[in-house]
C-alpha positions in Angstrom: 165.5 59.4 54.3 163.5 56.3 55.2 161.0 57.3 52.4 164.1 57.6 50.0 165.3 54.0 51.1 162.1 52.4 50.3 161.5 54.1 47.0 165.1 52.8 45.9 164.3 49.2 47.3 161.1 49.3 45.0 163.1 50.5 42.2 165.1 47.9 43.0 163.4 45.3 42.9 161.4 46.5 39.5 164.7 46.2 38.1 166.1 43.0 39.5 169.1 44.5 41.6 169.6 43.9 45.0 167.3 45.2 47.7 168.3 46.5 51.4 167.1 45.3 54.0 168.4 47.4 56.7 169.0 51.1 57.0 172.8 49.9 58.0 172.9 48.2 54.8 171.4 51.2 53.2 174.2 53.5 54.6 177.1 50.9 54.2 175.9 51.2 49.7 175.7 54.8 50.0 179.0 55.3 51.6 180.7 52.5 49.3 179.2 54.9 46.5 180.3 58.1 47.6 184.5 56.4 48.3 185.5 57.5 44.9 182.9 60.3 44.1 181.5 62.9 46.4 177.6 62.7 46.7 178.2 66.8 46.1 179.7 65.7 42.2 177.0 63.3 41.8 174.1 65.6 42.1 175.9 68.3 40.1 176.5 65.4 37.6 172.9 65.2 37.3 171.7 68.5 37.6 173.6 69.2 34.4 172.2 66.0 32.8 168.8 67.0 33.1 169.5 70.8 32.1 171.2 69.1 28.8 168.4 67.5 28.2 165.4 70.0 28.6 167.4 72.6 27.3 166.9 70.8 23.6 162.8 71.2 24.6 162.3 74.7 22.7 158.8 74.4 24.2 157.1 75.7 27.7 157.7 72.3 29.1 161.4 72.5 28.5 161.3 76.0 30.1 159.1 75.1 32.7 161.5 72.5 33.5 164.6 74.2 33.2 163.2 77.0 35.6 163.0 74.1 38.2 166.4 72.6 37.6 167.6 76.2 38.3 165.6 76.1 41.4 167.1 73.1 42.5 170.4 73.9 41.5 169.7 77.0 43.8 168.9 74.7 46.5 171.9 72.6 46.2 174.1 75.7 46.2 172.3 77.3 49.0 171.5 74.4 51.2 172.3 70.8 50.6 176.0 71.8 50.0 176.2 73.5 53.6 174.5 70.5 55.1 176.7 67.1 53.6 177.8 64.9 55.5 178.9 62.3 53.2 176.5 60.0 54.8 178.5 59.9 58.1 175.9 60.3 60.4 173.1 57.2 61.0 169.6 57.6 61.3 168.1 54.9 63.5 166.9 51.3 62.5 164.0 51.1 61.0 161.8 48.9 58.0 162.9 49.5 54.6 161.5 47.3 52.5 158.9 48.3 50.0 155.4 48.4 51.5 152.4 46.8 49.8 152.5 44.5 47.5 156.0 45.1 45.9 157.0 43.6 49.6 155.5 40.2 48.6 158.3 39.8 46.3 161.1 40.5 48.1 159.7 37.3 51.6 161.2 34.5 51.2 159.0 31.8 49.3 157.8 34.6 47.0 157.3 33.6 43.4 159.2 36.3 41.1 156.2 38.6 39.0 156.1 37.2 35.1 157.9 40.1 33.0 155.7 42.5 31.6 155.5 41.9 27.8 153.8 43.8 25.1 153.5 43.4 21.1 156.0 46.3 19.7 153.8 46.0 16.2 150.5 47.6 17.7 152.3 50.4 19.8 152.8 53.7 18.3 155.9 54.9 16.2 157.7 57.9 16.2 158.8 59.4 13.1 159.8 62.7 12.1 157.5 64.9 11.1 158.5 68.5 10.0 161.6 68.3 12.2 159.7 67.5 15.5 159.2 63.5 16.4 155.7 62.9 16.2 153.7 59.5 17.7 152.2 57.7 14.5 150.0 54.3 14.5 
């Protein structure tokens, strides 16, 4: 759960949004989150997202990927369903800010990273080529 914290707090701070500094403020977010929508309807939320979305893939990655997301819909059924606890138990303090140097950033006195910028005329296009999007220069 700690790993999870510090991966969203890198995230995080990627994206500008707030960061966590303690595993109680960590908790307090997740159970704000979860008042008006069970963490069960969010992961089935997403589940079916990403089983939308790689069952337009009519390739072996899309059913590579959708034999996965039946895998972890398994897993949800079988497992993480009997397990919630809506975030009601506490794991003990502990760091979780990022680690490295995404934790420069986020001490106090830290100068903010530039934004990353990149000329859009020399990436690659997509078109459509014979009914599949294709990468052109």
């Amino acid at each position: 759960m700690l790993a999870v914290f510090r991966l969203h707090n890198t995230v995080n701070r990627k994206l500008n949004k707030p960061i966590y500094t303690s595993v109680a403020d960590c908790f307090k977010q997740l159970r704000t989150n979860v008042k008006t929508r069970s963490a069960r309807e969010y992961r089935g939320a997403y589940l079916n997202h990403i089983r939308r979305f790689w069952r337009t893939m009519q390739d072996a990655s899309g059913f590579t990927a959708l034999k996965k997301i039946n895998e972890m819909s398994k897993i949800e059924i079988d497992y993480v369903q009997r397990h919630e606890n809506n975030f009601e138990e506490s794991i003990p303090e502990a760091n979780v800010l990022p680690i490295g140097p995404a934790l420069e950033a986020v001490l106090p006195g830290a100068e903010q990273p530039p934004p990353i910028r990149f000329d859009t005329r020399s990436a690659p296009r997509m078109g459509l080529v014979n009914g599949r999007f294709q990468a052109r220069r």
